[in-house]
C-alpha positions in Angstrom: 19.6 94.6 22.4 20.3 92.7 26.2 23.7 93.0 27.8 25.7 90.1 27.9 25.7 88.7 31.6 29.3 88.4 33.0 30.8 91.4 31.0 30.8 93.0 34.7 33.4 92.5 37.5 34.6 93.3 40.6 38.2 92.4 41.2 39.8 91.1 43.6 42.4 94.7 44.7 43.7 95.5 47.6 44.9 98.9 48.8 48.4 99.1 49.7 50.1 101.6 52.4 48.4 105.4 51.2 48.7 108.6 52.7 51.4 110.0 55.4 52.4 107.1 56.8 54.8 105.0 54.5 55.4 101.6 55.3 57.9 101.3 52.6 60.3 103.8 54.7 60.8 100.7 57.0 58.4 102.1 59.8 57.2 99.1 62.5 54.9 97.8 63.5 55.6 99.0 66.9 55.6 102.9 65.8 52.2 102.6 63.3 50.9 101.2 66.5 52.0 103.9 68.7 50.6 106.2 65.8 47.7 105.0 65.8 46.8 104.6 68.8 47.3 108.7 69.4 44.7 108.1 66.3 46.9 108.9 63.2 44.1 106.8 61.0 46.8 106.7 57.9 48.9 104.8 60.6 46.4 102.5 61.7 45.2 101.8 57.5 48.8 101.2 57.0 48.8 99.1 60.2 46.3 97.0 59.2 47.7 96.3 55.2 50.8 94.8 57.4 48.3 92.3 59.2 46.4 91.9 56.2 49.3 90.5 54.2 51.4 89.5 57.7 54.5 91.8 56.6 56.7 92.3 60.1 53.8 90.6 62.1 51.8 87.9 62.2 49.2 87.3 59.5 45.7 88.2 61.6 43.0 89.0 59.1 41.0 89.8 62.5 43.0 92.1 63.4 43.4 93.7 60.1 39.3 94.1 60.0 39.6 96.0 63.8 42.4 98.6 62.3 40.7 99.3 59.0 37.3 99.9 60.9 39.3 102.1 62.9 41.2 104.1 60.2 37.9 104.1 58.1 36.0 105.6 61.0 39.6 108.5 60.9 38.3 109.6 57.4 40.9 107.3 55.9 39.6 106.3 52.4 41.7 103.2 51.1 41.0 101.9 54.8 37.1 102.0 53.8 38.1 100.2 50.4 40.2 97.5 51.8 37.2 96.6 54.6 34.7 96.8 51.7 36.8 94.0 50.1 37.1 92.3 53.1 33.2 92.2 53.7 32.7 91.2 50.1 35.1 88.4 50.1 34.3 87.5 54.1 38.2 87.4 55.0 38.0 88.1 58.6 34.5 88.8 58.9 31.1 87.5 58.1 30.2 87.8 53.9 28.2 91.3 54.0 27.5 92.9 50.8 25.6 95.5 52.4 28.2 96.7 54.7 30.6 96.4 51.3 28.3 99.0 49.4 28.4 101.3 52.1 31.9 100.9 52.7 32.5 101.4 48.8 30.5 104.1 48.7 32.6 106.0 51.8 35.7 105.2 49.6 34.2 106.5 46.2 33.5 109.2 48.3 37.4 109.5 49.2 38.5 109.3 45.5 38.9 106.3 45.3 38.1 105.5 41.5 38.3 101.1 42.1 35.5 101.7 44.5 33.5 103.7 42.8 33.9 101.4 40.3 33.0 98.0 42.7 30.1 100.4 43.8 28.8 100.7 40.3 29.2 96.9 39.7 27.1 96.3 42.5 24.4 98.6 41.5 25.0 97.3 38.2 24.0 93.2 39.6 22.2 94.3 42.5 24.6 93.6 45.2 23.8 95.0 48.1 21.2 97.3 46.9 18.3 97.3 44.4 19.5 97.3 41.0 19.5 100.6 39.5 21.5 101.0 36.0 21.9 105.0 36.0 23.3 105.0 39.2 25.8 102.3 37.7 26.9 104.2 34.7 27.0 107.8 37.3 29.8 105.8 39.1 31.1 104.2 36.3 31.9 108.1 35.0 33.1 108.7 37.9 35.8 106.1 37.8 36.3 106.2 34.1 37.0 110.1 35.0 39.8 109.1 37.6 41.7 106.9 34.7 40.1 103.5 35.6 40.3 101.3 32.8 37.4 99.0 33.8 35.6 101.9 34.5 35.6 102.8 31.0 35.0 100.2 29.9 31.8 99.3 31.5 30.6 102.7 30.5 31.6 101.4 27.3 29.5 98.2 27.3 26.5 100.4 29.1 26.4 102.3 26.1 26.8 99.6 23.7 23.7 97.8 25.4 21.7 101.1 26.2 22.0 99.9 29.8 21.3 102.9 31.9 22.2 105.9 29.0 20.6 105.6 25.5 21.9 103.4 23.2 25.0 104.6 21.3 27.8 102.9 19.2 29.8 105.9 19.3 29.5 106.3 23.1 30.1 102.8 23.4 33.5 103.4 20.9 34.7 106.1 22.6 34.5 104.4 26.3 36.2 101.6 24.7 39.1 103.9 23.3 39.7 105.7 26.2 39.9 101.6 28.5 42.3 100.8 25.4 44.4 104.0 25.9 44.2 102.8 29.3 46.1 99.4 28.8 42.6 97.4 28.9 42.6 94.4 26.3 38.6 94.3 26.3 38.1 97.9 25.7 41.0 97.2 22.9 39.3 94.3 21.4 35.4 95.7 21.9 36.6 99.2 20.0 38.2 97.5 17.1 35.0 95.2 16.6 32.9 98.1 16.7 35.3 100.4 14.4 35.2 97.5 12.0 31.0 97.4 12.3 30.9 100.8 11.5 32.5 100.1 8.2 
């Protein structure tokens, strides 16, 4: 049985403020700059989300690339995230779906569930990288295991389709219980059709 194409997808998130620097506490520009700039890399991520979205500065996506690279390079995880999406959407930089995986990858690495799920979407589609379908449903895990919804259920539809695992309905209708428990409508609506199969 082939997997339906499009049943896959990378959305389009972005990391708020994370870490020990809160930009909700009213902190400005001024002092994240002066914080990072003694390298605080959670101050120059949170830094950056301002420029990103132009909160208390002006909007400079450039600018917001420079800082993330920055904070990224300081070990800070949703800074690698947010310049992945960057590179895969080419907002302030060049489209680069290689330097995306990497980034991703950096970020999954950080426990960041959304990009290990993105990263196993693109070795899901072969974005990036070669295709490889167990490495797809390893990260899916991996995300489905940090409470990510889509991450379940792709793992879900891998299993339906036997993409990457063996073939199972009753993998496939437990991934898709656990995205329903998780608020997803797909993994609602693929469990009940496959519960109502099974009859």
């Amino acid at each position: 049985m082939k997997k339906p194409k499009n049943l896959f997808f990378a959305p389009l998130l972005w990391l708020i403020a994370l870490g020990t620097v809160d930009v909700a506490s009213a902190q400005t520009s001024e002092e994240l700059t002066t914080q990072c700039q003694k390298g605080n890399a959670e101050a120059c991520f949170n830094l950056g989300v301002l420029y990103r979205k132009g909160e208390g500065v002006t909007q400079d996506s450039f600018k917001a690339v420079e800082l993330y690279r920055k904070a990224c390079d300081g070990q800070a995880a949703g800074a690698c995230f947010n310049l992945a999406m960057m590179y895969d959407t080419g907002t302030g930089v060049k489209p680069d779906a290689v330097n995306a995986v990497e980034l991703w990858k950096r970020a999954c690495d950080g426990q960041i569930a959304e990009a290990c799920f993105n990263l196993g979407v693109a070795y899901d589609n072969g974005t990036g990288l070669t295709r490889d379908a167990v490495k797809a449903v390893e990260l899916y895990q991996r995300a489905c295991d940090a409470q990510h919804a889509k991450g379940c259920f792709n793992l879900g539809v891998s299993y339906r389709y036997g993409e990457g695992v063996r073939q199972s309905d009753e993998g496939a209708r437990k991934f898709y219980s656990k995205a329903c428990d998780l608020k997803s409508e797909r993994g609602c609506q693929d469990y009940a059709r496959l519960k109502t199969a099974k009859k």
